[in-house]
C-alpha positions as semicolon CSV with decimal commas, in nm:
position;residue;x (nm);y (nm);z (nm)
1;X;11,662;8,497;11,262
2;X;11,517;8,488;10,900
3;X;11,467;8,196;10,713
4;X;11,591;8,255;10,350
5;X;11,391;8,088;10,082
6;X;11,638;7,905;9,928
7;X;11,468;7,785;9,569
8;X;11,609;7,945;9,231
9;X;11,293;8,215;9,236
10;X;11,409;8,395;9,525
11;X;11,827;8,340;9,513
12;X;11,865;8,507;9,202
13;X;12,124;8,775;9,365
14;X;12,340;8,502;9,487
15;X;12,332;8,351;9,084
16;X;12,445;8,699;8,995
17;X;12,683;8,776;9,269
18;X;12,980;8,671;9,095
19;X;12,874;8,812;8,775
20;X;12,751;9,226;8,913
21;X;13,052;9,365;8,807
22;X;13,049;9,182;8,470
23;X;12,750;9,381;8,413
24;X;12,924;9,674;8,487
25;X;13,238;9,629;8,267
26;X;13,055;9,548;7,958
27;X;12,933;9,923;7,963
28;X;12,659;10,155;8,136
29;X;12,323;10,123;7,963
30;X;12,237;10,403;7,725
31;X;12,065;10,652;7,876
32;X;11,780;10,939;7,724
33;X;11,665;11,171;7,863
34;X;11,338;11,239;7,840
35;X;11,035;11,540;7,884
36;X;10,767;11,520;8,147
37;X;10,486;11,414;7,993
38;X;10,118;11,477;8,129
39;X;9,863;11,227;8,131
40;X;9,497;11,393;8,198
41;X;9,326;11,077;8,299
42;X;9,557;10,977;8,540
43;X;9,578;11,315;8,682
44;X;9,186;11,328;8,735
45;X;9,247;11,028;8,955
46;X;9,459;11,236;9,162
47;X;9,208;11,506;9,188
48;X;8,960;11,338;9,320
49;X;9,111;11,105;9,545
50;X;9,257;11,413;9,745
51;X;8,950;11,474;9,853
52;X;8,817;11,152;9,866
53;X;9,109;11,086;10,121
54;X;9,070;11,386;10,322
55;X;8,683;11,280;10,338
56;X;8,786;10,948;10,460
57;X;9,091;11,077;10,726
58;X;8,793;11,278;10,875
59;X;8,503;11,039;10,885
60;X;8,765;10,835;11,094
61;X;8,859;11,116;11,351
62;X;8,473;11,185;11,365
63;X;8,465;10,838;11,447
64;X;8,728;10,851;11,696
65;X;8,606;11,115;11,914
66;X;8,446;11,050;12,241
67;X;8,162;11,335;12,176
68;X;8,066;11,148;11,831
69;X;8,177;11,523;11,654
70;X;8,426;11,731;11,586
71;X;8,430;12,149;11,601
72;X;8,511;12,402;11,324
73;X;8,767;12,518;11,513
74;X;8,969;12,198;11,636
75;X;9,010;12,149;11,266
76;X;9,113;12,426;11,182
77;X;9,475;12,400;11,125
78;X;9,444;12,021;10,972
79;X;9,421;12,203;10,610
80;X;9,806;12,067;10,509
81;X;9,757;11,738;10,687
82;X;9,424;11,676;10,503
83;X;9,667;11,802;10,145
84;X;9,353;12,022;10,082
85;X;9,376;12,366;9,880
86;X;9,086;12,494;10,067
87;X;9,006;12,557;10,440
88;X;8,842;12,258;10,651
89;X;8,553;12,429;10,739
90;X;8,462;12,489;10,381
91;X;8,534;12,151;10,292
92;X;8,324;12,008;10,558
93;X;8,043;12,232;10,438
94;X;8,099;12,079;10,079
95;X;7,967;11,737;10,158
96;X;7,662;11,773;10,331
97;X;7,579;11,416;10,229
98;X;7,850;11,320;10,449
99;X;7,908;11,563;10,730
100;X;7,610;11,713;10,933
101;X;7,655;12,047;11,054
102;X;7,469;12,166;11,376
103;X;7,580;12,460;11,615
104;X;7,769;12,352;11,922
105;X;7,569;12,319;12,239
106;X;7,740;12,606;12,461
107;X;7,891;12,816;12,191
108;X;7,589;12,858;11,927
109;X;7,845;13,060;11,699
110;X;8,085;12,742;11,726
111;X;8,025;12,510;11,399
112;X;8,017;12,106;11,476
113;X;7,992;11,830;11,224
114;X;7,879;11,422;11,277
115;X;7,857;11,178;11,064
116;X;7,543;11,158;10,869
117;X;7,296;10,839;10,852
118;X;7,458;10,762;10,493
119;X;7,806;10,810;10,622
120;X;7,748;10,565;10,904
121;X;7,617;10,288;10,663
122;X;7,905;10,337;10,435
123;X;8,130;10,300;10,705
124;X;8,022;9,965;10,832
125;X;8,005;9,830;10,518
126;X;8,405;9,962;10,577
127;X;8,405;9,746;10,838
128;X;8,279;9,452;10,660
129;X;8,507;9,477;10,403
130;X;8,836;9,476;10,617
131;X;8,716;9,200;10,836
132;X;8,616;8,968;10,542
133;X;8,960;9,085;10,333
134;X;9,198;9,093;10,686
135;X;9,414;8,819;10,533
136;X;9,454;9,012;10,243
137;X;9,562;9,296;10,429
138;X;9,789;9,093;10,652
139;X;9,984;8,951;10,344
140;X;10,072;9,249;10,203
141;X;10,182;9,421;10,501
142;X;10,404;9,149;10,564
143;X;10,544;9,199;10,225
144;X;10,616;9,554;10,312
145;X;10,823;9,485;10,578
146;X;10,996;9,139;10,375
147;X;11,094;9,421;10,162
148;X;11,289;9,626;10,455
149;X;11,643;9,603;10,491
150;X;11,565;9,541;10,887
151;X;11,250;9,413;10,821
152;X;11,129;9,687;11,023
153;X;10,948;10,007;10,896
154;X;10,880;10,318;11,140
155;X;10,518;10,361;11,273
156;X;10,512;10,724;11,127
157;X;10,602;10,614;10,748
158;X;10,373;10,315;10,800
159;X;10,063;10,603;10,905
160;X;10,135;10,794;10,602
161;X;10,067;10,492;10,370
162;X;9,776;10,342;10,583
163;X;9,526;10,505;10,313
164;X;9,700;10,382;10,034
165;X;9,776;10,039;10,172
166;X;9,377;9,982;10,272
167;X;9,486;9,926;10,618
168;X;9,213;9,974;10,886
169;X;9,181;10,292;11,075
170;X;9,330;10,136;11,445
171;X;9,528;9,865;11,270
172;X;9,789;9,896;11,532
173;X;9,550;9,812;11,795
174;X;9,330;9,536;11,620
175;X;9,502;9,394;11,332
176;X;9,836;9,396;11,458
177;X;9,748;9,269;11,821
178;X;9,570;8,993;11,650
179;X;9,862;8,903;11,501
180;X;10,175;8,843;11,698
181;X;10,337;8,532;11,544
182;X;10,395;8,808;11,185
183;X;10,423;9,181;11,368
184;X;10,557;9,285;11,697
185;X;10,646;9,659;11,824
186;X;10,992;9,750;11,859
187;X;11,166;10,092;11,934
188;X;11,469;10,220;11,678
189;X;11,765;10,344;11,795
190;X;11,615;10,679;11,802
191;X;11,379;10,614;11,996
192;X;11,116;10,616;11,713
193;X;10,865;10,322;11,752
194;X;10,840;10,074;11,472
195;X;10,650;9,769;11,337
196;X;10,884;9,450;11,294
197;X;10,845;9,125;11,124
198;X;10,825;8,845;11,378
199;X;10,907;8,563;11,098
200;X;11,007;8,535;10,717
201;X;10,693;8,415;10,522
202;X;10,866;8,182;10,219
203;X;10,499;8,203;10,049
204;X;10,472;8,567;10,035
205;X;10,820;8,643;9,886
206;X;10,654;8,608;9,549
207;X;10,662;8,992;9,326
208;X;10,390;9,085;9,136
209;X;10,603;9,063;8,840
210;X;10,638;8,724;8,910
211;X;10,307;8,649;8,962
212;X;10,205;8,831;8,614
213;X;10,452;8,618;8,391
214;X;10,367;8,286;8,605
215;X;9,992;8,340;8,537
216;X;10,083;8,423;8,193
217;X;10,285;8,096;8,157
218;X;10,036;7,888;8,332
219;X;9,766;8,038;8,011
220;X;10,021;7,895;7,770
221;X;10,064;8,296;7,608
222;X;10,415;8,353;7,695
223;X;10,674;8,124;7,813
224;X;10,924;8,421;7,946
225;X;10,840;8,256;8,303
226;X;10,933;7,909;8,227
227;X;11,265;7,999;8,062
228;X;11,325;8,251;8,362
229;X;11,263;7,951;8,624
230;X;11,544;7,773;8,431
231;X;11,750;8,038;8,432
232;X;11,725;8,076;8,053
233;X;11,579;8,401;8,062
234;X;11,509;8,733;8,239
235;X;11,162;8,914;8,325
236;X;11,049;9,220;8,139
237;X;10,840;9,495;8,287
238;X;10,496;9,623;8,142
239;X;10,545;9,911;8,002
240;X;10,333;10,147;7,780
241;X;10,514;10,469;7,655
242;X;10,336;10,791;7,596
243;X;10,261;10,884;7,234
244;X;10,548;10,908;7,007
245;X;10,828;10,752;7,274
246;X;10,797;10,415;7,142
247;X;10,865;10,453;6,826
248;X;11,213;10,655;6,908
249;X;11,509;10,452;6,832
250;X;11,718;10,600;7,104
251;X;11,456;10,487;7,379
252;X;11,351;10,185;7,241
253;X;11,719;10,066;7,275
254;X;11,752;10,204;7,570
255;X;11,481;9,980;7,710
256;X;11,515;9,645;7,570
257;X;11,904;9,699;7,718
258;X;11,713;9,748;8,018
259;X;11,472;9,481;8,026
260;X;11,754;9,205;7,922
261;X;11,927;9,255;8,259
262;X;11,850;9,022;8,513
263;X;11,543;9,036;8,732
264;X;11,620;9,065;9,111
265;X;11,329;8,972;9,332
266;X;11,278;9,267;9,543
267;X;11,273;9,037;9,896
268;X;11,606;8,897;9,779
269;X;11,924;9,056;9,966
270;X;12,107;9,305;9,707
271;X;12,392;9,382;9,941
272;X;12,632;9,192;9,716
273;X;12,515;9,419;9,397
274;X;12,739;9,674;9,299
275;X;12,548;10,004;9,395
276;X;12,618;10,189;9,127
277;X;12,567;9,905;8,841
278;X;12,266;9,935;8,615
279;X;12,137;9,611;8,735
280;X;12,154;9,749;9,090
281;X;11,912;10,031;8,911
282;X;11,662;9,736;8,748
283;X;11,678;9,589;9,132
284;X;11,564;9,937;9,276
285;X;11,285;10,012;8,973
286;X;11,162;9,641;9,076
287;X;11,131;9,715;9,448
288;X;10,942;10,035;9,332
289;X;10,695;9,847;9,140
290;X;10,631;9,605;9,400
291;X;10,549;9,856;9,623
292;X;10,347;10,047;9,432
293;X;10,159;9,687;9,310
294;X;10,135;9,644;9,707
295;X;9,906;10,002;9,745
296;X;9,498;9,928;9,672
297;X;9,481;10,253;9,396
298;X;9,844;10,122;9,300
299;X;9,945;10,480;9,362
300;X;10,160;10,678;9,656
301;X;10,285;11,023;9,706
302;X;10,662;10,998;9,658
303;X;10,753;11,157;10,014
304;X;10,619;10,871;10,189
305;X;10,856;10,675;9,943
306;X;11,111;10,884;10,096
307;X;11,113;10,796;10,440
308;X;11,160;10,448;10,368
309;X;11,399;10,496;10,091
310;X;11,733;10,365;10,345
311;X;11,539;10,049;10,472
312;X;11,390;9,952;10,101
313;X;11,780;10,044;9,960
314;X;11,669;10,279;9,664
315;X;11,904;10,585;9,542
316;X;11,838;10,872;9,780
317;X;11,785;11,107;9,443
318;X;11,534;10,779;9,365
319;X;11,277;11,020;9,140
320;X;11,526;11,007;8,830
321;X;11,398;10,636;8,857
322;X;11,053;10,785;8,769
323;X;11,090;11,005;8,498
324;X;11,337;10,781;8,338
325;X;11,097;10,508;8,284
326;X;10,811;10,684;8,171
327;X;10,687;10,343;8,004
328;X;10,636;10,243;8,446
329;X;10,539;10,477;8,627
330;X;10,376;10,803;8,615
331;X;10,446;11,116;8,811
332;X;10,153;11,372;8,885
333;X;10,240;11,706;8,977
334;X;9,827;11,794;9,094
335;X;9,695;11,891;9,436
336;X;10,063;12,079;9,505
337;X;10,230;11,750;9,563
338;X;10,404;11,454;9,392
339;X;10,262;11,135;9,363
340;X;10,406;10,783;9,146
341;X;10,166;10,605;8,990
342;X;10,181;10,252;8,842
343;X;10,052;10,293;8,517
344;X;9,973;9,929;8,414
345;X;9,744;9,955;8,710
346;X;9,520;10,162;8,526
347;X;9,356;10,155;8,192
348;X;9,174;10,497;8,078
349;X;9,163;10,624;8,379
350;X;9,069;10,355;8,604
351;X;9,183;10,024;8,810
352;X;9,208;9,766;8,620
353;X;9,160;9,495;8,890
354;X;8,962;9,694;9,171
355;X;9,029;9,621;9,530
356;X;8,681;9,569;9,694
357;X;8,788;9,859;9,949
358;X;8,835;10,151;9,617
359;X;8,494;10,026;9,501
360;X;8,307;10,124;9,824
361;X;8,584;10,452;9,793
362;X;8,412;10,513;9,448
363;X;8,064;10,515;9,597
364;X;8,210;10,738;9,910
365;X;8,313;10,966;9,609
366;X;7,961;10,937;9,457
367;X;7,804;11,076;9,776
368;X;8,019;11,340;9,819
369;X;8,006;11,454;9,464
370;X;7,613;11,415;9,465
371;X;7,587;11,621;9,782
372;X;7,838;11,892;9,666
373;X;7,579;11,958;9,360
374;X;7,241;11,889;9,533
375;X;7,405;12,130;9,811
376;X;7,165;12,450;9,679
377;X;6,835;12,210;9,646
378;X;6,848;12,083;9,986
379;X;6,926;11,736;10,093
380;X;6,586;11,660;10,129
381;X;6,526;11,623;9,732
382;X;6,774;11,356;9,710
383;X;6,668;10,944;9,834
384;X;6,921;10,775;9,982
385;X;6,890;10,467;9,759
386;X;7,004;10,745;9,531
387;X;7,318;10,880;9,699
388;X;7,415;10,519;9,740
389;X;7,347;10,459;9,359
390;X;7,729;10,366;9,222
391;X;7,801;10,548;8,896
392;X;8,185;10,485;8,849
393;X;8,187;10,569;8,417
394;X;8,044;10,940;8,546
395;X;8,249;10,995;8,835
396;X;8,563;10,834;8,779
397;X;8,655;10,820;8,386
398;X;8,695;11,135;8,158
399;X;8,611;11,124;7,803
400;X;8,874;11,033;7,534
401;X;9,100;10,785;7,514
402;X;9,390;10,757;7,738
403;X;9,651;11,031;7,615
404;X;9,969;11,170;7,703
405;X;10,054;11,502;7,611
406;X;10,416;11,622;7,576
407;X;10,494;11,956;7,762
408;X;10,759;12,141;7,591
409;X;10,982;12,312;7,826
410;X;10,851;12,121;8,133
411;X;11,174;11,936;8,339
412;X;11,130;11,748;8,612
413;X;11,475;11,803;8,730
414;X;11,632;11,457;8,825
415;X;11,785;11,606;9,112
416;X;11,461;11,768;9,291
417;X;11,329;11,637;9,602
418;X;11,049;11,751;9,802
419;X;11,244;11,805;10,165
């Protein structure tokens, strides 16, 4: 059984339980509704971390397999898997700097591809990085599952977010296994297995939001923390509206109404809030930003929000959340998906505070991109010292200033769901 942390910081519910449907009776926020706006810098990110993760999901299968290589042809059909637009073959054949091609040794006509000498390094320094960081890692996949309903989340859900969480490639055999007084394997009642929480950690149930106006408090800049520790006060959300939003009188009401409702801690219990109450909504757009604050590139696609949407206790038609707080989060409708992104994570296109896992990403995305153009001159003009050469302002940041452009006439319907 769970141990509940019983200071003020984490029993905020129970302060409000008596006081949800108060909230309720004294009338729904005001809501706007409001036009999709695209943001070009945040889109690039998406651009080239679909193939940056594609290039990464097959330098570990390469890594996986007991011949050291993998064939054109068992490949093949891993195009949707990889979210690619283009075949695998072809995208193998982009990054020479990564993937070595050489014909197979029975079937000459068969393409194969291994890891080059450059991928190999890259990959240990991988290595390195998730041994040294493994606490890291550990705490915030604990957090995940503090945030579960059952404290449970399904194996299958947990694989689609490995990428984004930085978890290691066999995590369930190494970091897991190492770990058996905070995970243990269970089976669902479907059948489905599952990773489970072994015991409540008091000292992770502690939101990034939290953290921010703590540190903040701490500085001596803003003493919104304090007051909230004495239950004088609320928290507010970050926010940073696209061009022209802010300044609307409409909006702006609507979200200081918002922002004056009480903060629940998204590893507090919310089964005594009223489901349909707007502070029931600020509970669900806080467990959203914790678990976006949880991801390394503070970014997801929102299917693999989805299939934890029950166990996490979010509105099933949860992407109205996104679009109505524009000032939050950021939807990206590139690479023929949907992904939520964080946007005080980023600042003109890039992470503001790095994880040291997306800066050896960026110089996996260097090599890529400097094999993709060298491709035509032969690998043999380019050092390595040069392919490992990190040049994030080039490769990772646009020009211009971080802009959001209004699209007239472009919806994104609140009641739209990737199935």
């Amino acid at each position: 059984m769970f141990i509940k942390f019983q200071s003020f910081l984490f029993s905020v519910s129970k302060l409000f339980h008596h006081q949800h449907q108060q909230w309720r009776g004294m009338g729904a926020m005001t809501k706007v509704r409001l036009k999709w706006v695209k943001n070009k810098n945040l889109d690039h990110v998406i651009d080239y971390e679909t193939d940056l993760k594609a290039a990464c999901i097959l330098k570990d299968a390469i890594k996986r397999s007991p011949t050291g290589f993998l064939t054109a042809k068992s490949v093949a059909d891993w195009q949707k898997l990889l979210g690619l637009t283009v075949p695998v073959l072809r995208f193998l054949r982009r990054y020479p700097t990564l993937f070595h091609e050489f014909p197979h040794a029975r079937y000459a006509s068969l393409p194969c591809f291994k890891l080059t000498d450059t991928a190999l390094m890259l990959d240990s320094q991988e290595e390195i990085i998730h041994q040294s960081h493994e606490a890291d890692t550990v705490e915030r996949l604990c957090r995940v599952l503090m945030m579960m309903r059952t404290k449970t989340v399904s194996l299958r859900s947990l694989h689609s977010l490995k990428f984004d969480l930085g978890l290691p490639d066999n995590y369930e055999k190494t970091l897991v296994m190492r770990y058996p007084d905070h995970f243990c394997f269970v089976k669902a009642s479907n059948g489905n297995p599952c990773l489970k929480l072994v015991k409540w950690h008091d000292e992770f149930a502690f939101s990034a939001l939290q953290k921010r106006n703590e540190d903040s408090g701490v500085t001596g800049e803003d003493s919104t923390y304090r007051e909230f520790k004495r239950g004088q006060s609320t928290l507010t959300f970050p926010m940073s509206f696209p061009r022209g939003y802010g300044a609307q009188k409409k909006v702006k009401a609507w979200m200081d109404e918002f922002q004056k409702l009480p903060y629940i801690s998204p590893y507090n219990d919310s089964s005594n809030i009223d489901p349909e109450s707007d502070l029931m909504e600020k509970r669900a757009v806080g467990v959203l930003h914790e678990l976006l604050s949880l991801t390394i590139h503070k970014k997801t696609k929102r299917n693999y929000l989805r299939s934890m949407r029950a166990e996490l206790d979010i509105p099933h038609k949860f992407t109205r959340l996104f679009t109505r707080y524009p000032g939050i989060f950021y939807l990206s409708l590139k690479c023929k998906t949907t992904t939520v992104i964080l946007k005080e994570g980023y600042r003109r296109g890039k992470l503001v505070n790095p994880h040291p896992l997306t800066r050896l990403r960026d110089k996996f995305y260097h090599v890529m991109r400097t094999g993709f153009l060298y491709r035509a001159r032969g690998l043999g003009m380019v050092s390595q010292e040069e392919l490992l050469l990190e040049r994030p302002e080039e490769d990772l940041e646009e020009e211009g200033s971080e802009e959001e452009e209004i699209v007239e006439g472009s919806e994104l319907e609140e009641d739209s769901e990737d199935e």
